[in-house]
C-alpha positions in Angstrom: 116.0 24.0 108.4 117.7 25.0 105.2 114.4 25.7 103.3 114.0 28.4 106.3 117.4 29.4 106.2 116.4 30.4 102.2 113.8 32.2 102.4 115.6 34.3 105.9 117.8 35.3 103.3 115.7 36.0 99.8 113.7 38.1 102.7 116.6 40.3 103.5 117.6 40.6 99.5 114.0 42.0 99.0 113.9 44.2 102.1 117.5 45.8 100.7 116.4 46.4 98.0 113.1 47.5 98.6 115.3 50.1 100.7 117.6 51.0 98.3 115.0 52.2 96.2 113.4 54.2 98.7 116.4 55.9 98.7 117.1 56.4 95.1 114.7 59.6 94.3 114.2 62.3 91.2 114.0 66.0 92.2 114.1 69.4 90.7 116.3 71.7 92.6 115.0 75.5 92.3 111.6 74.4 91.5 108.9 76.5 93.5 106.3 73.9 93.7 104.8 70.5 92.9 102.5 68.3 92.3 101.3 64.6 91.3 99.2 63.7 87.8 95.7 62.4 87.9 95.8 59.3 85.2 92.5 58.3 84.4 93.9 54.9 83.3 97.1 54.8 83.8 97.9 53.2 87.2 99.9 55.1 89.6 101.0 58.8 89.8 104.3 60.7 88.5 105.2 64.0 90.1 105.1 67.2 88.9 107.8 69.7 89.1 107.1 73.4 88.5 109.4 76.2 87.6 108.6 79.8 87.5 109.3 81.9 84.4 109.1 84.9 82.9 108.0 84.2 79.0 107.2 81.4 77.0 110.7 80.5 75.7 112.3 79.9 79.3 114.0 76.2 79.8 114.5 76.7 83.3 113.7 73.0 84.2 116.6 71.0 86.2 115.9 66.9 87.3 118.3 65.4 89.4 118.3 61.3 90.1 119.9 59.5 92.9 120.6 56.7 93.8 122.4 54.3 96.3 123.8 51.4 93.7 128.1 51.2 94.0 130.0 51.5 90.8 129.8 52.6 87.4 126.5 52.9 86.2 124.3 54.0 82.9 122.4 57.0 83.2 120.0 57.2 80.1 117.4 60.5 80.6 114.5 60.5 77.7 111.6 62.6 76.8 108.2 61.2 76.2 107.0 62.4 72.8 103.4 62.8 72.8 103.4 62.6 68.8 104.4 59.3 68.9 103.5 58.2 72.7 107.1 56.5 73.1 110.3 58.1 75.3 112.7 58.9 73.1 116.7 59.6 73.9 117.6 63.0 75.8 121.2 62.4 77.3 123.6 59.6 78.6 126.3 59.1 80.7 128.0 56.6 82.6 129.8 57.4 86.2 130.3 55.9 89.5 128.9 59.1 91.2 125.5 58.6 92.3 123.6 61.5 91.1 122.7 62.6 87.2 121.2 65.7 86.6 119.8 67.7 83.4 119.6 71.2 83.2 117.9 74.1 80.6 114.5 71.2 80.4 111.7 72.5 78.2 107.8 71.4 79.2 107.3 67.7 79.2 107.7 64.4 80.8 111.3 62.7 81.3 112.7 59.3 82.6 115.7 58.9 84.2 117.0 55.1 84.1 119.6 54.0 86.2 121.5 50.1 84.7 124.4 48.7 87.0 124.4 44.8 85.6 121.6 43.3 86.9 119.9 46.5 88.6 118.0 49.0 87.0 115.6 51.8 88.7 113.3 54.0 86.5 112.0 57.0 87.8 109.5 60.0 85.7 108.6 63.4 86.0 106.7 66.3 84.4 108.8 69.7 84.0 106.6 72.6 83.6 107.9 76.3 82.7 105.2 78.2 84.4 104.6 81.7 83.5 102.4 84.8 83.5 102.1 88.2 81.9 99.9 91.1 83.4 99.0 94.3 82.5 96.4 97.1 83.8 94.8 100.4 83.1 92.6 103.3 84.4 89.3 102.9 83.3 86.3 105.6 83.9 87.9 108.2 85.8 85.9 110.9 87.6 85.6 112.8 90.5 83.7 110.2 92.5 85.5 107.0 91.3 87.7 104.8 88.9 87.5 101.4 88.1 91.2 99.6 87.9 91.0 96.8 85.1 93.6 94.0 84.7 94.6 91.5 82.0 96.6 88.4 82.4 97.9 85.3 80.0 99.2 82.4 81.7 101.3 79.3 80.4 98.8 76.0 80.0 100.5 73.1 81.6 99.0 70.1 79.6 100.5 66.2 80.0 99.4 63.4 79.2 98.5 59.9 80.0 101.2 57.6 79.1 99.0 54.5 79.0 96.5 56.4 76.8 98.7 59.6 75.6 94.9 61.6 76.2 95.8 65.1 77.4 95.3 66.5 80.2 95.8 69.7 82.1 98.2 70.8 85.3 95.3 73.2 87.1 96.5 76.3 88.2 94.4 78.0 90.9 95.0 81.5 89.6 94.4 84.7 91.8 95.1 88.4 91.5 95.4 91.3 94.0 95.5 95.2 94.1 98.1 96.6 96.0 98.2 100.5 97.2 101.8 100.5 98.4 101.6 97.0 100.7 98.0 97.1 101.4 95.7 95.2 99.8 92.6 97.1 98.3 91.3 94.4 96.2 91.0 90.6 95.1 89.0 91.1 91.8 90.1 91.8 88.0 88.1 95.5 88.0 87.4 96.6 90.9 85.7 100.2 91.1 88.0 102.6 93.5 86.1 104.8 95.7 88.2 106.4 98.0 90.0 108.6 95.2 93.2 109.6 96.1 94.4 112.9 95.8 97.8 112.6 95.0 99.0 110.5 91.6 99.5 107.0 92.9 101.3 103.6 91.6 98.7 100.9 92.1 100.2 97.3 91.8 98.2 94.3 89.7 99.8 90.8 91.4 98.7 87.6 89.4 100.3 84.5 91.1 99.3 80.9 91.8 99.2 77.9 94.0 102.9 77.0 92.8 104.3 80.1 94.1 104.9 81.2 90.5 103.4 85.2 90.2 103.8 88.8 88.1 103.5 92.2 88.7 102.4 95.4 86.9 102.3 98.9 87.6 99.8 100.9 86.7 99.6 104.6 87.3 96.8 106.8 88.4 97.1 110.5 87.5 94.5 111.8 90.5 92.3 114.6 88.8 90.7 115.2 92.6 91.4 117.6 95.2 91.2 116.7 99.2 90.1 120.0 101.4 91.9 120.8 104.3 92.8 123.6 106.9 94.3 124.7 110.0 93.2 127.2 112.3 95.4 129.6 114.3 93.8 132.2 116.5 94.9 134.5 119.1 94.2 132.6 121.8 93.2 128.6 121.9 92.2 126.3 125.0 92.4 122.9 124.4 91.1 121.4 120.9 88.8 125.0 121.0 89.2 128.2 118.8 88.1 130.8 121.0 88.8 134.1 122.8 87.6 137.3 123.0 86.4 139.8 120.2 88.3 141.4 118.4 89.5 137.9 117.6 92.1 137.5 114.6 92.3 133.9 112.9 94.9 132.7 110.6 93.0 129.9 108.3 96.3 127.8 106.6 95.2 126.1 103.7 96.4 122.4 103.8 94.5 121.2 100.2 95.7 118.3 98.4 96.0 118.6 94.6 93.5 122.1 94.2 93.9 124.4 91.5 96.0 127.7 92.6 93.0 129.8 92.5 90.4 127.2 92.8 90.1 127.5 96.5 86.6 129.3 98.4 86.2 130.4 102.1 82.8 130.8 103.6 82.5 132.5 106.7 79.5 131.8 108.8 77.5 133.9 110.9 76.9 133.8 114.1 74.6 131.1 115.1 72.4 131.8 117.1 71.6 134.4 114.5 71.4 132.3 112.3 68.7 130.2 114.4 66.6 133.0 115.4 66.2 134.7 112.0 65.1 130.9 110.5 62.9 130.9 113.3 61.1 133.6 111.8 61.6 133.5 108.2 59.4 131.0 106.2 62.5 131.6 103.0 65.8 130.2 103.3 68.1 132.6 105.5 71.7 133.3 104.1 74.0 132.0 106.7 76.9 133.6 105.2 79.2 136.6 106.6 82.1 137.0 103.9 83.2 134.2 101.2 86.8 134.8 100.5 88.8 133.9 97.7 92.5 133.9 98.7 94.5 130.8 99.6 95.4 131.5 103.0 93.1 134.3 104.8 93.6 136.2 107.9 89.7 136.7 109.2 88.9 138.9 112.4 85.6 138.4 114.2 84.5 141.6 115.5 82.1 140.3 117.1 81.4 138.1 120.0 79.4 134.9 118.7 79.7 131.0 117.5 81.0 130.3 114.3 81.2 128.2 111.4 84.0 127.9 108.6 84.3 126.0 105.2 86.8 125.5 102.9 85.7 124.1 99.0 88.8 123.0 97.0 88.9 122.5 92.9 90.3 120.9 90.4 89.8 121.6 87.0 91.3 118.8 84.6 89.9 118.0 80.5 86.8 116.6 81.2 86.0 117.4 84.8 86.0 120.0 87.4 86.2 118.4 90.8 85.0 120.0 94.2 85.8 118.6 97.8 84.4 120.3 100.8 85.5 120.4 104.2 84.0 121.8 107.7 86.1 123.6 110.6 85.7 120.3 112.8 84.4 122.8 115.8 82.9 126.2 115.7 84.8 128.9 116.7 84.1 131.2 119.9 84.2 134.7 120.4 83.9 135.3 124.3 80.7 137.5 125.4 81.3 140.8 126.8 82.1 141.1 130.4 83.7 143.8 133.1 84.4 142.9 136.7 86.8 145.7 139.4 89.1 144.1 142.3 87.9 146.0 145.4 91.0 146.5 146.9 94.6 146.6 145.7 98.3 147.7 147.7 100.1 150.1 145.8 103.2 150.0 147.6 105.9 149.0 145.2 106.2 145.1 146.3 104.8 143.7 142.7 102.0 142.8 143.7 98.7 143.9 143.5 100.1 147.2 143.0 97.5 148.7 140.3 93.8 149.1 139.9 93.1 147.5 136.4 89.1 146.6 135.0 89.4 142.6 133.7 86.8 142.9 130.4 86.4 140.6 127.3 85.0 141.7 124.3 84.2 145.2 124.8 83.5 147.7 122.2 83.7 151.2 124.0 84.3 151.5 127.8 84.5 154.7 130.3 86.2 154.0 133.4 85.8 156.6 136.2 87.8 156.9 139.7 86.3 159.5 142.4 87.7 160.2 145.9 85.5 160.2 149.2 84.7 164.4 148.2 83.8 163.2 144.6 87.2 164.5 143.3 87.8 162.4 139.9 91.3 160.6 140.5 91.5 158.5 136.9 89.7 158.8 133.9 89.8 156.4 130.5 87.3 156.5 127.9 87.9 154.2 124.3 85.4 153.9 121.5 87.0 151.4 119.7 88.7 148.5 122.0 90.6 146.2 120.3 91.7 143.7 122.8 92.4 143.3 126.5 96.1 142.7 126.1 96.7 145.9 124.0 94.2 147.9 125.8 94.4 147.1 130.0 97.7 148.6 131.1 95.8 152.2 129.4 93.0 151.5 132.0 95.2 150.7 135.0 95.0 153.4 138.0 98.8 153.1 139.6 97.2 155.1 142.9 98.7 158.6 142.1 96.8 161.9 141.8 99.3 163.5 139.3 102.5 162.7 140.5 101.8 162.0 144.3 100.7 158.9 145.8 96.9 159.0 146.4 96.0 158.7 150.4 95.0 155.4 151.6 91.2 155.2 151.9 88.0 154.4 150.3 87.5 155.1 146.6 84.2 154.6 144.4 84.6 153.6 140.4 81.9 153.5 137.8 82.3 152.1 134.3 80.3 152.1 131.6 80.2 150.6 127.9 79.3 148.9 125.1 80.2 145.3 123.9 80.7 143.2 121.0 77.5 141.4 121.4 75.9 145.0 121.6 75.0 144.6 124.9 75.5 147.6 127.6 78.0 146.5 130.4 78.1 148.5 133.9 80.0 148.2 137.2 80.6 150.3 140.2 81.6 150.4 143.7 84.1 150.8 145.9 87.6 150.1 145.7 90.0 150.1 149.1 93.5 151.7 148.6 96.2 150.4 151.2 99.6 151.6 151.8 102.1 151.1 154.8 102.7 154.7 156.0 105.8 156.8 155.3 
């Protein structure tokens, strides 16, 4: 009973203090990441503590050891010395507080040991100051592409087998990225840019690691490209369309990135189905060209009615290169065909509405608009050689139902009207028209 009695209690000695010593422990507050060692010999594994830096001479390393022994107690910290393959003193105190810590640690491996009488707990780390340096430059520049090329140097974190003192090193799973602002454009050293900005940009080199340790570097492109772009602002649009009817007047806005003041060039289409029929015929290349202008911004009127094309080339000129972008009117734009059509009745009587006798046309050239009375008496009369626009032009063609100054008599008129338009083709309507009017 008493041998039982024994070993009940030598079991709950080694159980307290195989629990103590779980909860005695060596950490590294502020590290950013860790690891364990990979002895080839030696048995077990030590951990490894890694803190971030910015240059080789940083001591930012910090161990702290606790422990659960009561009372005044010996804390001895050494550093192994791989010259000689023994620990050698660091720093010693004795306190009754349970922690011990060391600050400003360079590179190495250290051993905290913890004495109260009988006890004593050992405990080892590795400290590593981890750092990186990165730089980058424009390499290759040209109007098509540039390559960005980056450099790094990285700290080597080497340790050693204490049973053996052979080296050995911490591996660092470096990686890099290219950043445009917070996107990422590339995980490669060099990697050749494509889609050449036209504006200067501040590309970012990242180097970082599996510890959470990293560096940046800014490196600057000066764009020597130009991006082409325009806007369109006609008379009259519908919808996403550029179109209306001939005379038609078109603001072009230049919207270029990065182009030279007076590197800019307008080409003005021709109409295309011109355009189709004369290739059609011709075995040579037809010019498809009406006007290339020169100016930044131009004002262009279409006289005539047809589909058309636009392009805009930008340039830049810098030292070695002169770069062109080119850029398309993203639809045509359409000039309405000629057309004429007469209402056959209207109500001059003073109500606002449908009080006048107007011709609706699009694109007309020259029109002659005649108004005759049952006896063949000519009532209204407008002839133009040179229209330039329904708006500006209809309220001249408008018959208010007067003869001079005195309300024409309700009845039966006949109109004829005659003319050319801008697609040169000849445009005729007649007929007859019916004047009402409540009586006096």
């Amino acid at each position: 009973m008493k041998r039982n009695r024994s070993l009940y209690i030598s079991f709950l000695l080694l159980l307290l203090a195989f629990s103590t010593s779980l909860q005695a422990q060596l950490t590294a507050p502020g590290s950013s990441g860790s690891g364990k060692t990979s002895y080839p010999v030696f048995q077990g594994t030590d951990s490894i503590f890694v803190f971030c830096a910015n240059d080789s001479t940083a001591k930012n390393g910090t161990l702290l050891v606790s422990t659960q022994l009561q009372g005044t107690k010996t804390f001895l910290w050494e550093k192994y010395n791989p010259a000689t393959g023994v620990f050698e003193f660091s720093y010693s105190e004795s306190s009754d507080r349970q922690q011990s810590s060391v600050p400003d640690l360079a590179n190495g491996c250290y051993r905290a040991t913890i004495t109260l009488g009988g006890n004593t707990e050992i405990y080892r780390a590795w400290v590593f100051n981890n750092w990186t340096s990165a730089s980058g430059i424009v390499e290759d520049s040209n109007c098509e592409s540039f390559k960005l090329s980056g450099t790094f140097q990285t700290s080597t974190m080497k340790y050693y087998d204490l049973a053996t003192n052979a080296e050995l090193e911490v591996f660092k799973d470096m990686k890099v990225q290219w950043k445009d602002g917070t996107s990422v454009i590339a995980t490669v050293l060099t990697p050749q840019i494509f889609d050449v900005p036209a504006v200067n940009t501040d590309y970012t080199f990242r180097v970082y690691d599996q510890f959470g340790c990293e560096t940046t570097a800014t490196v600057p492109y000066e764009s020597i490209v130009t991006k082409a772009s325009f806007t369109v602002d006609a008379d009259w649009t519908s919808g996403d369309k550029t179109t209306g009817e001939a005379p038609l007047e078109v603001t072009f806005t230049n919207t270029s990135q990065n182009g030279d003041p007076n590197g800019y060039e307008w080409f003005f289409f021709r109409d295309l189905d011109e355009i189709k029929k004369e290739s059609a015929k011709s075995q040579q290349p037809v010019d498809s060209f009406m006007v290339i202008a020169f100016n930044e911004s131009p004002v262009y009127t279409y006289e005539n009615t047809g589909t058309y094309m636009v392009k805009l080339v930008s340039k830049k000129k810098s030292e070695l290169f002169t770069c062109t972008d080119t850029v398309y009117l993203p639809d045509y734009i359409y000039v309405d065909s000629s057309f004429v059509h007469a209402p056959n009745v209207f109500t001059p009587n003073g109500d606002g509405v449908n009080d006048v006798f107007g011709i609706k046309f699009t694109s007309m050239k020259s029109m002659k608009i005649t108004i005759v009375n049952r006896w063949g008496k000519r009532v209204h009369f407008w002839e133009k050689s040179d229209i330039r626009g329904f708006d500006d032009t209809y309220e001249e063609t408008v018959w208010d139902g007067k003869i001079g100054s005195r309300y024409a008599s309700p009845g039966v008129y006949y109109y004829v009207v005659e003319g050319i338009g801008r697609d040169d083709k000849k445009r005729r309507a007649h007929g007859f028209v019916h004047l009402f009017r409540e009586k006096d």
